[in-house]
Backbone as CSV, one residue per row, in Angstrom:
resi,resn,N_x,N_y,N_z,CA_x,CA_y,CA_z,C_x,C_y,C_z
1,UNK,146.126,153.707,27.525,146.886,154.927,27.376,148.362,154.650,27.655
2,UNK,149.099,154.871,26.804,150.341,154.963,26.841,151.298,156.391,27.917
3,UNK,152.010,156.174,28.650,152.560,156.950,28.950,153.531,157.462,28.511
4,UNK,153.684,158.754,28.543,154.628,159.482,27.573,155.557,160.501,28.768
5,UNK,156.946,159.138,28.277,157.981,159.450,28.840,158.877,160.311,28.701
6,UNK,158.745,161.067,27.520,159.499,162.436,27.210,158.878,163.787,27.922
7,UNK,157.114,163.274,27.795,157.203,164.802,29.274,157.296,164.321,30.336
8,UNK,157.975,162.973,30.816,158.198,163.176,32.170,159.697,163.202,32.320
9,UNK,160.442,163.101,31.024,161.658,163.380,31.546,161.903,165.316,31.560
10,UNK,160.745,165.807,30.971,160.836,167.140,30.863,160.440,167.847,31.992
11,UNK,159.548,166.820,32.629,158.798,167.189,34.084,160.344,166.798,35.145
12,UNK,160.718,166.087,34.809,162.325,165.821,35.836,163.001,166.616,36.130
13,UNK,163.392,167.420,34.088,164.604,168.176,33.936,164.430,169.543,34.771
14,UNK,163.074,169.884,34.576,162.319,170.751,35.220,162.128,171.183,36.972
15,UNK,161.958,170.128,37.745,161.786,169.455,38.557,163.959,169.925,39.130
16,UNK,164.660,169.555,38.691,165.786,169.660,38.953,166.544,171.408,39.062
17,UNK,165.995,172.200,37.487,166.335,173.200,37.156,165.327,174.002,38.831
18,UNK,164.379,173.767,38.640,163.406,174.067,40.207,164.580,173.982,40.732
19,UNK,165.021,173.467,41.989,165.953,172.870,43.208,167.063,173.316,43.440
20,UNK,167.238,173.804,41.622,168.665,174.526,41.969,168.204,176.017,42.088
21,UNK,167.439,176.530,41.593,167.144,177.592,41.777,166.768,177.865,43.363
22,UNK,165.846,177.530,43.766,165.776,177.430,45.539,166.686,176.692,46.097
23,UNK,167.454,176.061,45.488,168.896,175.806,46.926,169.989,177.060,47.176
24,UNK,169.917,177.554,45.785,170.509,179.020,45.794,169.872,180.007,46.516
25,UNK,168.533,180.482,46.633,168.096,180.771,47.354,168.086,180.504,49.231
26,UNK,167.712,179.175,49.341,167.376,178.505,50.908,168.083,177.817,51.024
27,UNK,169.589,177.077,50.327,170.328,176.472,50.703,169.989,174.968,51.223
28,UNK,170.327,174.274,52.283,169.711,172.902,52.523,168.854,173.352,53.405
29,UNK,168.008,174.223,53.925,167.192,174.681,54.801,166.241,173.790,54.972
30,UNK,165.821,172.756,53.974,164.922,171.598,54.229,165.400,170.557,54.763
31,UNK,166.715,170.327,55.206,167.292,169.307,56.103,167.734,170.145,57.333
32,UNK,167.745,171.216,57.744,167.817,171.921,58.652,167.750,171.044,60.229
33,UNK,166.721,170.612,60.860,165.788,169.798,61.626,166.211,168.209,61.190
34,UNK,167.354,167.717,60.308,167.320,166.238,60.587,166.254,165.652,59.929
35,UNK,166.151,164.362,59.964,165.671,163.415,59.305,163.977,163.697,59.864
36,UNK,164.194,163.984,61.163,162.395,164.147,61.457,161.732,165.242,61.057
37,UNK,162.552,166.282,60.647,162.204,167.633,60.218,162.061,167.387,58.423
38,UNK,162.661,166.251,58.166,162.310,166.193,56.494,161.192,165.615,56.031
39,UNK,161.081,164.296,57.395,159.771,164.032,57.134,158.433,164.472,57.268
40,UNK,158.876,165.471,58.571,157.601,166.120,58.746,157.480,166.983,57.293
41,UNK,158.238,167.716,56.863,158.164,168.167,55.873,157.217,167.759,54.337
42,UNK,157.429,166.586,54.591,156.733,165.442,53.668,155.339,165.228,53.894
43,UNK,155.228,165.119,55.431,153.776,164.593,56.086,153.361,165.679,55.217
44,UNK,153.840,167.505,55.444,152.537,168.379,55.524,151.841,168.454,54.672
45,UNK,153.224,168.256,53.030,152.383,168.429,51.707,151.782,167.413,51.470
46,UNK,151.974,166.069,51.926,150.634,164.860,51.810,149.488,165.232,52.624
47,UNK,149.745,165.926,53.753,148.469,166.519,54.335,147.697,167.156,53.275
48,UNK,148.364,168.287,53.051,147.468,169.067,51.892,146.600,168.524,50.802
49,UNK,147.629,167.150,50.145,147.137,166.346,49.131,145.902,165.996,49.522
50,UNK,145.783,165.163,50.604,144.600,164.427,51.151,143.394,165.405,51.556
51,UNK,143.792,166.801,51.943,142.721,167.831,52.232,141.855,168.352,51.252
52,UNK,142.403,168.014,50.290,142.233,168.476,48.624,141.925,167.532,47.547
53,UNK,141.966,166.285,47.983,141.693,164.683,47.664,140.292,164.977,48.025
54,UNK,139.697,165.033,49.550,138.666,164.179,50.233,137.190,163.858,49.609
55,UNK,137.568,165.622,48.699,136.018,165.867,48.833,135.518,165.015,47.618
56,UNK,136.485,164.945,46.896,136.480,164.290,45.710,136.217,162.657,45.650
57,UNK,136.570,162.022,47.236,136.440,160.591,47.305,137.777,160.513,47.000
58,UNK,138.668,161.086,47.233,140.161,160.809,46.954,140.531,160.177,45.797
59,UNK,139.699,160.984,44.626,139.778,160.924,43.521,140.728,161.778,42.540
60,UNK,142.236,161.693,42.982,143.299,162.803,42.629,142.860,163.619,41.357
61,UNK,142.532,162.960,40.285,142.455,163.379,38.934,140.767,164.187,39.218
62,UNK,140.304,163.958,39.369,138.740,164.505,39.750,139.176,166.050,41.032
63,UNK,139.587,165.753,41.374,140.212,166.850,42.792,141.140,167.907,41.747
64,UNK,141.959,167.271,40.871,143.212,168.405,40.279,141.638,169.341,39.339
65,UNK,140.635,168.604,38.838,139.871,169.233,37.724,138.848,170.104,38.618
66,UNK,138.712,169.689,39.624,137.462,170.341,40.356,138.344,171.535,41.216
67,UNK,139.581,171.651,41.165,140.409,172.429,42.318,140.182,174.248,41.804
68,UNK,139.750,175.037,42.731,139.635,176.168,42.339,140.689,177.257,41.591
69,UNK,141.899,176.882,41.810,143.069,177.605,41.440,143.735,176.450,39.956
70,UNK,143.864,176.727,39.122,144.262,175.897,37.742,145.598,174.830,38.352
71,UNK,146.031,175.544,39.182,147.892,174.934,39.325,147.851,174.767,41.219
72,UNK,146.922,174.825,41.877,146.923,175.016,43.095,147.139,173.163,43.571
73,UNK,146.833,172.272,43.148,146.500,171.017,43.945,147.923,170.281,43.237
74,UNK,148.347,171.128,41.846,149.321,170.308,41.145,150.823,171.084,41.328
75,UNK,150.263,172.060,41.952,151.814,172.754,43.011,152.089,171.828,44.160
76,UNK,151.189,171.411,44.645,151.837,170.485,45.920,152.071,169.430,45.407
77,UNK,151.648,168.813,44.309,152.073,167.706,43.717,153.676,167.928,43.273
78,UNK,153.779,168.737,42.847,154.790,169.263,42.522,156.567,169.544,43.860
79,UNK,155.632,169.749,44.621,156.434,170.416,45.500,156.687,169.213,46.462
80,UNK,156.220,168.269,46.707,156.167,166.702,47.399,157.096,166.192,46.237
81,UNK,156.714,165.936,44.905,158.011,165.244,44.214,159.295,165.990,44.414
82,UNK,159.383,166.812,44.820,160.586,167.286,44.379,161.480,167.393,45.799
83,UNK,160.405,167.382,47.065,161.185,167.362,48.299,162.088,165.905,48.629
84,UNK,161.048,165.172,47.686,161.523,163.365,47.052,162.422,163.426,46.697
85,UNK,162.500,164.209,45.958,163.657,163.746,45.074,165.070,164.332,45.914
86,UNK,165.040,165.665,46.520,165.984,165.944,47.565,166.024,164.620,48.451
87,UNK,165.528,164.515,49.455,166.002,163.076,50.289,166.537,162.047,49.937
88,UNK,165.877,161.669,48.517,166.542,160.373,47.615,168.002,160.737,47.768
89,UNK,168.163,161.727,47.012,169.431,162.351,46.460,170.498,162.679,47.876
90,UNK,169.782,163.014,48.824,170.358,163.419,49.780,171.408,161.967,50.501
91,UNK,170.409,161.143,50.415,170.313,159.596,50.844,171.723,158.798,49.841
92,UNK,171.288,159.383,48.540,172.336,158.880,47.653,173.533,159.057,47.651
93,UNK,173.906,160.265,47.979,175.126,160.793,48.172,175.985,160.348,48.879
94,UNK,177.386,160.156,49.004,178.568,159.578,49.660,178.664,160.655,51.431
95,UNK,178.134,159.548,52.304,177.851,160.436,53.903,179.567,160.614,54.072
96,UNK,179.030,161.612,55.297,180.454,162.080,55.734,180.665,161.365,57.045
């Protein structure tokens, strides 16, 4: 299987248009707490992942199909890339 890199640059663009919309909203409220407060941040939605993994044998793709809510296991998927991509970005940026 080939991966198809045009929906993931659509999943990016997406992913970005997200961030700005809730930074307008919550501002940097996810760096609030410092570097340990971002990671914890990180731990929780991998918590979730793995709570929602288990039953499956931590079989992600088997867990997203068996998950009771259509978008419920691929919202935190969702919501972990994108706290990623804040820190990256955060990280990237010229410090003061």
């Amino acid at each position: 299987m080939i991966e198809d890199y045009e929906n993931m640059q659509r999943i990016a663009f997406d992913d970005v248009a997200v961030l700005e919309q809730k930074g307008k909203a919550y501002g940097s409220s996810w760096r609030n707490r410092g570097g340990v407060g971002a990671f914890m941040m990180l731990a929780r939605k991998w918590d979730r992942l793995e709570n929602q993994c288990k039953a499956q044998g931590y079989d992600i793709f088997e867990a997203i199909l068996a998950g009771g809510e259509p978008d419920g296991l691929l919202d935190d998927i969702q919501d972990l890339r994108r706290y990623l991509l804040l820190v990256e970005s955060h990280m990237a940026a010229p410090q003061e």
